[in-house]
N, C-alpha and C positions, 0 to 999 in steps of 0.2 A: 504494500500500500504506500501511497507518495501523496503530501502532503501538496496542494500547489504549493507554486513558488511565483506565482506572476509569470505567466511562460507566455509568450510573445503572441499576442493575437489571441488569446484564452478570454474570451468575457467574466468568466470569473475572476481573474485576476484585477478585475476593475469594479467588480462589486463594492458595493456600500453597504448590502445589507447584512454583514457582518456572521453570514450563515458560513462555516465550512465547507472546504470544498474540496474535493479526493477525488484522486485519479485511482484507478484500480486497472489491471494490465490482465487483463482478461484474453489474449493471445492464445495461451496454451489451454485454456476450458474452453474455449472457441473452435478451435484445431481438434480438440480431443473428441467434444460433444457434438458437433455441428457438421467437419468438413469433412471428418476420417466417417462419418454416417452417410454424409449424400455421395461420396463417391462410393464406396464398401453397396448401395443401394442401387446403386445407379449402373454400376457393374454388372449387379443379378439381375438388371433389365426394368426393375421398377420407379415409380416416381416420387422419390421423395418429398418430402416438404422439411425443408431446413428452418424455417421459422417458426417452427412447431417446437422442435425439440431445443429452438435457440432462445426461445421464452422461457419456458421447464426449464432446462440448465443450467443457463448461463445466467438470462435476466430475473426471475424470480426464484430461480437456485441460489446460484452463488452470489449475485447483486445485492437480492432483496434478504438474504443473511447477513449480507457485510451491514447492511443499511440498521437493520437491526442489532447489530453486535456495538453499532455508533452511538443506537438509545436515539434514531428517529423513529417518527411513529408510523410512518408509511412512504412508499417508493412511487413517482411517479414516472410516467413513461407516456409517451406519444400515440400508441394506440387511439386509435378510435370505436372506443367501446365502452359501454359505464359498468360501472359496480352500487348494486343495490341493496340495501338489509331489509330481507322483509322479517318484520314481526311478528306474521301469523304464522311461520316456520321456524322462525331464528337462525337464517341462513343468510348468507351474503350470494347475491344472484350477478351472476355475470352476463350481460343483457348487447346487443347490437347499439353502435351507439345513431346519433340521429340521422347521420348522410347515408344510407345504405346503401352508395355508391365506394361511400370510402373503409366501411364495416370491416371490422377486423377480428372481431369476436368470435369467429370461427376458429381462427390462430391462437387464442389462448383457454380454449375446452380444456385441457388438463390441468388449470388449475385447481388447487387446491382451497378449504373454507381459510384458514391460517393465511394464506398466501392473498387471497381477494381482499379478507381483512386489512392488509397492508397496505394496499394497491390504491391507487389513483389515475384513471385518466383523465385529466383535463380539456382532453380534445373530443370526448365524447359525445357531449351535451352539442357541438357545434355542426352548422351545414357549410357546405359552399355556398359561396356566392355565386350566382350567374355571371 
């Protein structure tokens, strides 16, 4: 893990709102979980989906741990998809989010209750514009 330092063209290193900011070098769980899958797949002739197993993994594997291990309370990410709590189950619902042109919510079915509890998309709620 690496602390920024102000790294040249980095907008976090120009923040003011005094939030932490970490780089984490996710290369080699990238390589391991995501590249050495879609070819190994891709070989036996079928079609992968690499962003499947690179959400599971990587980003709410190993990301949304580190995040937690920091003591924030949840991880946001660019998805366009929402996360819902309903109360007459007690479940966090992972829902299409408003553009169903740009819906992403297909790409993160394997999450988990633990995992959606954390999760944030803020581009969810949003459409295109014409």
């Amino acid at each position: 893990m690496l602390r920024c330092r102000g790294c040249r063209g980095c907008p976090a290193s120009r923040s003011t709102t005094g939030i932490p900011f970490y780089v984490f070098n996710l290369e080699e769980a990238f390589e391991k979980n995501v590249i050495r899958y879609f070819c190994d797949e891709y070989e036996k002739g079928r079609t992968p989906n690499p962003c499947i197993l690179c959400n599971e993994k990587v980003k709410f594997g190993f990301l949304l741990g580190k995040a937690l291990e920091l003591e924030a309370q949840s991880l946001a990410t660019g998805h366009y998809a929402k996360v819902t709590y309903s109360e007459r189950t007690g479940r966090y619902l992972l829902q299409k989010g408003e553009d169903k042109k740009k819906d992403q919510s297909y790409a993160l079915f394997s999450l988990k209750q633990d995992q959606l509890r954390h999760t944030l998309f803020p581009l969810g709620g949003l459409k295109r514009k014409p």
